[in-house]
C-alpha positions as CSV (number, residue, x, y, z in Angstrom):
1,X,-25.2,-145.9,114.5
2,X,-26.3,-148.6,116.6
3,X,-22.5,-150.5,118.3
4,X,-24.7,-153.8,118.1
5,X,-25.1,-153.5,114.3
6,X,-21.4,-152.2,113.6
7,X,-19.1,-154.3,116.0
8,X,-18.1,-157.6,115.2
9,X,-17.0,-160.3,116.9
10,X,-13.4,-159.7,116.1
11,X,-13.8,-156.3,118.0
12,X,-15.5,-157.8,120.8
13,X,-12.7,-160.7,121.1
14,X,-10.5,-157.6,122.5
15,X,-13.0,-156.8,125.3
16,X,-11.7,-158.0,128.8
17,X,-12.8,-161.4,130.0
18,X,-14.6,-161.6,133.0
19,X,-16.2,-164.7,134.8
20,X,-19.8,-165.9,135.5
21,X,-21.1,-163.2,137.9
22,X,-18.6,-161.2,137.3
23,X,-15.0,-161.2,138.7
24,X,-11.8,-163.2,137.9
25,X,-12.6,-167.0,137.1
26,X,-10.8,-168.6,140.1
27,X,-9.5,-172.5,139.9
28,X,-11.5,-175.6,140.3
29,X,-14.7,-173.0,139.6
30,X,-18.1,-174.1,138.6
31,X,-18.2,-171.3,136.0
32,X,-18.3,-172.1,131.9
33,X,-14.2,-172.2,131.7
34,X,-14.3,-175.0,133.9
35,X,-16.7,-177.3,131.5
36,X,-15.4,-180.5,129.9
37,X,-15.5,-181.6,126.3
38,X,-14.1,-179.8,123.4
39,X,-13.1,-176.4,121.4
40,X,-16.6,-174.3,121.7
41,X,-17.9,-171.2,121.0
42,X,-18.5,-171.0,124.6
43,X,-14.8,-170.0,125.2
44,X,-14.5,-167.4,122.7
45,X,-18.1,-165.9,124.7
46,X,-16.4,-166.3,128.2
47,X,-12.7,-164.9,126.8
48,X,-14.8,-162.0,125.2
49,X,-16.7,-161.4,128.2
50,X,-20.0,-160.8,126.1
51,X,-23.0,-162.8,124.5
52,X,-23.5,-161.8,120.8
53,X,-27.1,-162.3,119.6
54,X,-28.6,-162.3,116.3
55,X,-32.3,-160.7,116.3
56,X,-34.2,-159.0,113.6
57,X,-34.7,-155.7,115.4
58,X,-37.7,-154.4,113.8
59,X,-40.6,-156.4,115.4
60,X,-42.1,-154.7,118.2
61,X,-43.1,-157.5,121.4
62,X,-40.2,-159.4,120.0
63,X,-37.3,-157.7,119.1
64,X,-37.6,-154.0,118.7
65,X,-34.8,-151.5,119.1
66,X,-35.7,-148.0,120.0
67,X,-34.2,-144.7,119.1
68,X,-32.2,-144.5,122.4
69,X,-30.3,-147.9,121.0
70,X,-32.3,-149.8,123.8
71,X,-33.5,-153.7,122.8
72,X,-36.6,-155.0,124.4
73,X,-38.9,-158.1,123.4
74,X,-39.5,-162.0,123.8
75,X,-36.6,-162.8,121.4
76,X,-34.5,-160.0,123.4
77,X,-35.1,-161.3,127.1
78,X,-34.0,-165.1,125.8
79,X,-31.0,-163.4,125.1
80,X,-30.7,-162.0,128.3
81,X,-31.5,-165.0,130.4
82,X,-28.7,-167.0,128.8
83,X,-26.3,-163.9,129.6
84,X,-27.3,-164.1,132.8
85,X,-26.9,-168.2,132.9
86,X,-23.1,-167.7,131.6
87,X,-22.2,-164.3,133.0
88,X,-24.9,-163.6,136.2
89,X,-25.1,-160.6,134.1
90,X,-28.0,-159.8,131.7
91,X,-26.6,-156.8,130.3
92,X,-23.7,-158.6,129.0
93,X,-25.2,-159.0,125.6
94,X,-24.2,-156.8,122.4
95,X,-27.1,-157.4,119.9
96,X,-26.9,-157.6,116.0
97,X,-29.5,-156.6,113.5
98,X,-29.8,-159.4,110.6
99,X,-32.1,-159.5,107.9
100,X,-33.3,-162.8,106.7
101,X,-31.0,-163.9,104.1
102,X,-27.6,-163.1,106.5
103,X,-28.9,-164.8,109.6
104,X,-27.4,-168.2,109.0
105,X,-24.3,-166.7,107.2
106,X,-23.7,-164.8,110.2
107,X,-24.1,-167.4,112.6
108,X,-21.8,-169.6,110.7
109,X,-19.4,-166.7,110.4
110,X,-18.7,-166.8,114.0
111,X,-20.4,-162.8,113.9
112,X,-22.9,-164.1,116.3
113,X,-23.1,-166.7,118.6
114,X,-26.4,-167.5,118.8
115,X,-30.1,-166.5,116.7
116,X,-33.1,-165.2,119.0
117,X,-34.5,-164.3,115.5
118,X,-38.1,-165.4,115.0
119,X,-36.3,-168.1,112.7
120,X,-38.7,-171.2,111.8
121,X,-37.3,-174.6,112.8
122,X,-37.5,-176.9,109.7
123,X,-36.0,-180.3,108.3
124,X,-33.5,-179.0,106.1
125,X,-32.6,-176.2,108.4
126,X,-32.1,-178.6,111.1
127,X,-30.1,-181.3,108.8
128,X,-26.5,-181.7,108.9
129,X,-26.6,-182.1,105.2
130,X,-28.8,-178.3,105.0
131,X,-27.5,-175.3,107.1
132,X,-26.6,-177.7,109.7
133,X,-28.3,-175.6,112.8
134,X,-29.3,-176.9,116.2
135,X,-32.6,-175.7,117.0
136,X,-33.1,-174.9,120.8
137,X,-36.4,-175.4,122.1
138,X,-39.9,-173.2,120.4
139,X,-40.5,-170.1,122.2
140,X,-43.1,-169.1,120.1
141,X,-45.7,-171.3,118.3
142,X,-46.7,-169.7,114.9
143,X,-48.3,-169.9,112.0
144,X,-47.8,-167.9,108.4
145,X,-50.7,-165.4,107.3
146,X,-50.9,-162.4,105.4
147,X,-52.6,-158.7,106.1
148,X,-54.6,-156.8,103.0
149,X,-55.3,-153.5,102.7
150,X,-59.3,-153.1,104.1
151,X,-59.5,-150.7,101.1
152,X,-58.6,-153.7,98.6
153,X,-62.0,-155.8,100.0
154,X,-59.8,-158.8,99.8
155,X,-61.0,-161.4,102.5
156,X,-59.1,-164.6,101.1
157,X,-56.2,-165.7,99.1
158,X,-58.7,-166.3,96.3
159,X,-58.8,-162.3,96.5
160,X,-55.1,-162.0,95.4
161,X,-56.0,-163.2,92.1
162,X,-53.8,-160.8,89.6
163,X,-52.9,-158.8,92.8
164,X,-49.5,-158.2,94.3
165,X,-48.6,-159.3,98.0
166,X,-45.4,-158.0,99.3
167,X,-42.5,-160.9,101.2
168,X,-39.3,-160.7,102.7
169,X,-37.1,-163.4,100.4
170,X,-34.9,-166.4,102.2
171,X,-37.6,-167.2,104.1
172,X,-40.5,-170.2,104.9
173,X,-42.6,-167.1,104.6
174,X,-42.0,-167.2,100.3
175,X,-42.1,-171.2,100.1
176,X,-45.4,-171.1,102.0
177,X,-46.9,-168.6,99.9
178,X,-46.0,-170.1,97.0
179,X,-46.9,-173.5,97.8
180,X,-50.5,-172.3,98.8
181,X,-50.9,-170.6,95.8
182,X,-50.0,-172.5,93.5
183,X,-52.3,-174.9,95.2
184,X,-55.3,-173.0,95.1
185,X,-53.9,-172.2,91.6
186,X,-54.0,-168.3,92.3
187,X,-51.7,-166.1,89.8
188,X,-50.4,-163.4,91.7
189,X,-47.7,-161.0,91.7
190,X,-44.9,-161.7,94.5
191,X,-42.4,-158.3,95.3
192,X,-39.5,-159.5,96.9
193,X,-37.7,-157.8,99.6
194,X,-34.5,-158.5,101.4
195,X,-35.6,-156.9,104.7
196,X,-38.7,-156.8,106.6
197,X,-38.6,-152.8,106.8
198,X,-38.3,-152.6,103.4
199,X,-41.0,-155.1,102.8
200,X,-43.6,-153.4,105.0
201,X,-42.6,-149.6,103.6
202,X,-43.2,-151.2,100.3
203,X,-46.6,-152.5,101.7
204,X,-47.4,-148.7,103.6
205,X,-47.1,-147.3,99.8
206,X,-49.4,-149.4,98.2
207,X,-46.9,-151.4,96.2
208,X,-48.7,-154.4,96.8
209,X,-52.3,-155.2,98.1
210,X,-51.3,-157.5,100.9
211,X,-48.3,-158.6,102.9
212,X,-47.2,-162.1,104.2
213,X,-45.6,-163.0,107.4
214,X,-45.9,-164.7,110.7
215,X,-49.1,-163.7,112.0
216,X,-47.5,-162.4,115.0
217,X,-45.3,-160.4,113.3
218,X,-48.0,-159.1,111.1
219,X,-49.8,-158.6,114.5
220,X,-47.1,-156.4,115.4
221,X,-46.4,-154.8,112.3
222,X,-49.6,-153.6,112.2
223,X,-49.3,-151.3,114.9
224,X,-46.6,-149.4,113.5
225,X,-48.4,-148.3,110.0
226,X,-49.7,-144.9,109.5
227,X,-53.3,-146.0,110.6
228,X,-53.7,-149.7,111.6
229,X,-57.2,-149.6,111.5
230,X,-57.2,-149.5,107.7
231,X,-55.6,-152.9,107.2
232,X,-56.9,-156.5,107.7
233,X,-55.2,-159.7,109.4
234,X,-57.3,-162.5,107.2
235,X,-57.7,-165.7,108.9
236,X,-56.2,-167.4,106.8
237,X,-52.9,-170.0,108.4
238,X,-50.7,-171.3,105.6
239,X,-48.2,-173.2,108.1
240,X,-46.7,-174.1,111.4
241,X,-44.0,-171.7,112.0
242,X,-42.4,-173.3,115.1
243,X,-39.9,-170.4,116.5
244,X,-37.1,-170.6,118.6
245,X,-33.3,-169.6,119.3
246,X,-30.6,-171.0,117.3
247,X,-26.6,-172.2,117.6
248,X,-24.5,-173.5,115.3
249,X,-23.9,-177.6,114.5
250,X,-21.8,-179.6,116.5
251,X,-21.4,-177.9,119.6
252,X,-22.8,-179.6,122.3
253,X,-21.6,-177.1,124.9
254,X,-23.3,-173.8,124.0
255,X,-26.3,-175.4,122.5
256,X,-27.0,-177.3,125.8
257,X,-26.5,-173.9,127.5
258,X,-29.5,-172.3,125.4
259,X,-31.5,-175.5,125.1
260,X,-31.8,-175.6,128.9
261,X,-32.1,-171.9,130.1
262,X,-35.3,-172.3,127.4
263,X,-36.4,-174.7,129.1
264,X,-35.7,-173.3,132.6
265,X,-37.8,-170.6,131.7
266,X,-40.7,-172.5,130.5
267,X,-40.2,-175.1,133.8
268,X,-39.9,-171.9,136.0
269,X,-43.4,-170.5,135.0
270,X,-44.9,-174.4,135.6
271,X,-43.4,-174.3,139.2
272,X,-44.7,-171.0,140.0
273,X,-41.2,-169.6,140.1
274,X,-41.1,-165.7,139.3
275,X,-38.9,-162.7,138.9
276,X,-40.2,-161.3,142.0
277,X,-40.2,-164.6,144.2
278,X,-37.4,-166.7,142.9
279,X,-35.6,-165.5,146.2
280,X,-37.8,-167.1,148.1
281,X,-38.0,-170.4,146.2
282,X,-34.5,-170.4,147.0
283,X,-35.6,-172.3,150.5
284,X,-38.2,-174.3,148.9
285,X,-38.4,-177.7,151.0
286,X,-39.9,-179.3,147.5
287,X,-36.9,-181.5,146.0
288,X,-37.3,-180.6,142.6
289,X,-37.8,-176.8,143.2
290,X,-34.3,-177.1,145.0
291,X,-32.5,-178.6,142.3
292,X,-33.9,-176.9,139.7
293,X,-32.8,-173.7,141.6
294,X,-29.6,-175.3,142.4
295,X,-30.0,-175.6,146.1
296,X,-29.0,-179.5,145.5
297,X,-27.2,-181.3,143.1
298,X,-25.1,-180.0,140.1
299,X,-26.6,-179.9,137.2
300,X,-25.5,-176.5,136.7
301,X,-22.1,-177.6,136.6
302,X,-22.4,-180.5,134.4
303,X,-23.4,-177.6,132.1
304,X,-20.5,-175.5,132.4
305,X,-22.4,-173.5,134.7
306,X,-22.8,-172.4,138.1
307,X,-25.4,-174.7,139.8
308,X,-27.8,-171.4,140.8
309,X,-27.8,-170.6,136.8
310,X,-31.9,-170.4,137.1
311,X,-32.2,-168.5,139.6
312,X,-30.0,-165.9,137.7
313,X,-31.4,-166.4,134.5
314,X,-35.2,-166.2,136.2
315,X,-34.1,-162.8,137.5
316,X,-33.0,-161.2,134.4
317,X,-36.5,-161.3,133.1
318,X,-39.2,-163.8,134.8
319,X,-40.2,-166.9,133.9
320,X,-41.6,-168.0,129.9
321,X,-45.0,-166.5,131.2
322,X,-44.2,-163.3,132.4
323,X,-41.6,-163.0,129.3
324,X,-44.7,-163.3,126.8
325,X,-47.6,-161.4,128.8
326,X,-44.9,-158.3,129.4
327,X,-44.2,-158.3,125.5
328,X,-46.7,-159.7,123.6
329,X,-49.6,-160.9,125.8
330,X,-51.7,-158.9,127.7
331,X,-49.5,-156.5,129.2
332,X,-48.5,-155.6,125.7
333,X,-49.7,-153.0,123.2
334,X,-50.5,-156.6,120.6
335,X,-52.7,-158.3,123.4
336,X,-51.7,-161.3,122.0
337,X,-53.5,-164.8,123.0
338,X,-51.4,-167.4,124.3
339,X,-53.3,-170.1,122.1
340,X,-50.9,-172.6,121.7
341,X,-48.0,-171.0,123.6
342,X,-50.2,-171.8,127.1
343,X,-48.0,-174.5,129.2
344,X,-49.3,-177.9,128.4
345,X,-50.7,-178.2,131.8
346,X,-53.2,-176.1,130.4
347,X,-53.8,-177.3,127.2
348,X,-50.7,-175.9,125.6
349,X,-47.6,-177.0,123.9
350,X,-44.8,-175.3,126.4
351,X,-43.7,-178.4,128.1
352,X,-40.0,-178.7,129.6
353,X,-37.9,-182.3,130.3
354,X,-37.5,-182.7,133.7
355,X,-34.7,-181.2,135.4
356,X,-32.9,-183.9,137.3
């Protein structure tokens, strides 16, 4: 059994605390115990000496978890570059499994800190007055579609008429569906699941004729079936699914910590700044490649942070570019294009707030 998916964070709490880089925290340091404001969640991470992370687990190029225990994908390495922020330590991160309708439970909990979950950003999610989350920036612009069965001859949701599509429950994923359908007044047959592995075993039987997700994850999802080649992404897009890491209401501390490592990463591929060379952009004579690396000013420490908390985060993984290519791009078995998830400089949405 996986120690991510069995220890909680009352376990953890008993694990020795260490500081930012590892080492003793020393006075007057620029490390997360020395960051103002209130009570956070950020303590009980630094006291505990670990970053727990909520991911799904089962979604190769995002979060995938192999039979050696070891995590790898886009959702994974944002967890690692915030480890690295708080710790200068990527490995510091114990990861939990969390099916869709537990996710928010958990976070609230206190069993994880933080969501790297392909979890959609949405109004009521958002809302004080809903589950009162704080949405860190999208690392992954989405949108909902659904695979069929090439044997089925199904080439649009008019297809599904009478026919059975398979969906993981507590989701956007079942609104959507329904909302389409209902608008394109198709009766169908919806088989609930709590889990995505149960939803797409249920699919691999032939339970149901098609299968609804994120495209990306169907993308990926694909690749794992008995023979991909025998099932159909249709090109259908039902929604924007907007996906990103996650904290909990109200705590300005942590959330700032994740909001801005996302964006580091995203500013980081914009300046040209990479895991091999971020080094070398150390001495960059360019003012804002300086600060951003921490060679001048503090924002690191007005985060709780040491001021280098980029350059540390940067090396854990690379910048937002390399992060996708390596796991879902090209360098990845899904060959995913960037589409939307292209920096805005060219013609994308992945745009970061200056850092000054």
């Amino acid at each position: 059994m996986l120690l991510a998916a069995t220890l909680s964070v009352a376990t953890l709490a008993g694990c020795s605390p260490s500081a930012p880089g590892g080492g003793a925290a020393s006075p007057g340091a620029e490390g997360p115990a020395a960051a103002a404001g209130g009570a956070s969640r950020l303590d009980t991470i630094i006291s505990r000496g670990t970053l727990v992370c909520g991911v799904e687990g089962s979604i190769p190029g995002f979060s995938f978890v192999d039979s050696a225990g070891k995590y790898t994908g886009l959702d994974v390495d944002v967890c690692r570059a915030v480890a690295a922020a708080i710790f200068g330590d990527p490995e510091k991160v114990e990861y939990r499994n969390l099916d869709s309708t537990e996710r928010f439970t958990a976070l609230a909990g206190g069993e994880v800190d933080m969501l790297s979950r392909n979890t959609t950003w949405t109004a009521s999610r958002d809302a004080a007055g809903g589950n009162g989350l704080e949405f860190a920036p999208t690392t992954f612009y989405d949108g909902q579609g659904i695979m069929a069965t090439k044997a089925s001859g199904i080439t649009d949701l008019k297809g599904f008429q009478g026919k059975s599509i398979c969906v993981e429950t507590g989701t956007t994923t079942e609104l959507n569906l329904a909302d389409r359908m209902r608008e394109l007044g198709v009766t169908f047959n919806e088989v609930k699941f709590q889990d995505s592995d149960a939803t797409y075993a249920a699919y691999a039987e032939g339970r149901c004729e098609g299968v609804t997700s994120d495209r990306s994850q169907l993308a990926a999802r694909r690749t794992t079936l008995p023979t991909p080649d025998d099932h159909v992404l249709l090109d259908e897009v039902m929604s924007k699914e907007p996906l990103g890491p996650v904290t909990v209401n109200n705590d300005s501390r942590l959330f700032d910590i994740v909001k801005w490592v996302t964006y580091g990463l995203i500013q980081a591929e914009e300046f040209g700044i990479t895991q091999a060379n971020v080094d070398q952009q150390v001495n960059s004579t360019n003012p804002s490649v300086k600060r951003f690396l921490g060679g001048e000013g503090d924002l690191g420490k007005q985060l709780g942070l040491s001021n280098d908390f980029m350059v540390k985060a940067i090396k854990a993984g690379g910048n937002y570019g390399e992060i996708y290519e390596r796991n879902v791009g090209a360098q990845s078995t899904l060959k995913l294009d960037r589409g939307l998830n292209k920096l805005w400089t060219d013609g994308g949405l992945m745009y970061s707030p200056p850092f000054r």
